[in-house]
C-alpha positions, 0 to 999 in steps of 0.5 A: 500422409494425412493428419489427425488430432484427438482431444483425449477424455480424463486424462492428463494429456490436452490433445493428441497429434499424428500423422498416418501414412497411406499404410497407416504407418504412424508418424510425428506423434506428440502429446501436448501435456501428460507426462513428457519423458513417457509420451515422448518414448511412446512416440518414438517407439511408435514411429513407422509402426503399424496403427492398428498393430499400435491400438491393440497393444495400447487398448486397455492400458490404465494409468493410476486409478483412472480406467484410461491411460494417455496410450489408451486415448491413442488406442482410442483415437486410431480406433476411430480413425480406422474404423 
């Protein structure tokens, strides 16, 4: 399993942490800030799905006026992981 944290851009959310098994499964993912009941449901309805499965429903999620949300950041992340 290897380890990733991502710095999320313009949004609420400081930093991003999961885990991607050897079939990019996701795991342990936690949000440190943004808003903590949603980020902990995400994480727990993200735990063992498949990354890229994940960043595609994610992509293009906003939150409020901001062209971002803290899901798109995830997407985002994985996308660069994956690439």
């Amino acid at each position: 399993m290897t380890h990733y944290t991502y710095h999320p851009k313009g949004v609420c959310a400081m930093q991003i942490d999961y885990d991607l098994d050897e079939e990019n499964k996701i795991h342990n993912l936690a949000f440190l800030g943004g808003c903590n009941g949603n980020l902990k449901a995400i994480g727990r309805l993200l735990e063992g799905r498949d990354a890229k499965e994940a960043a595609d429903i994610l992509r293009g999620n906003i939150c409020g006026y901001k062209n971002t949300s803290c899901a798109d950041q995830l997407a985002r992340s994985i996308d660069e992981v994956l690439a």
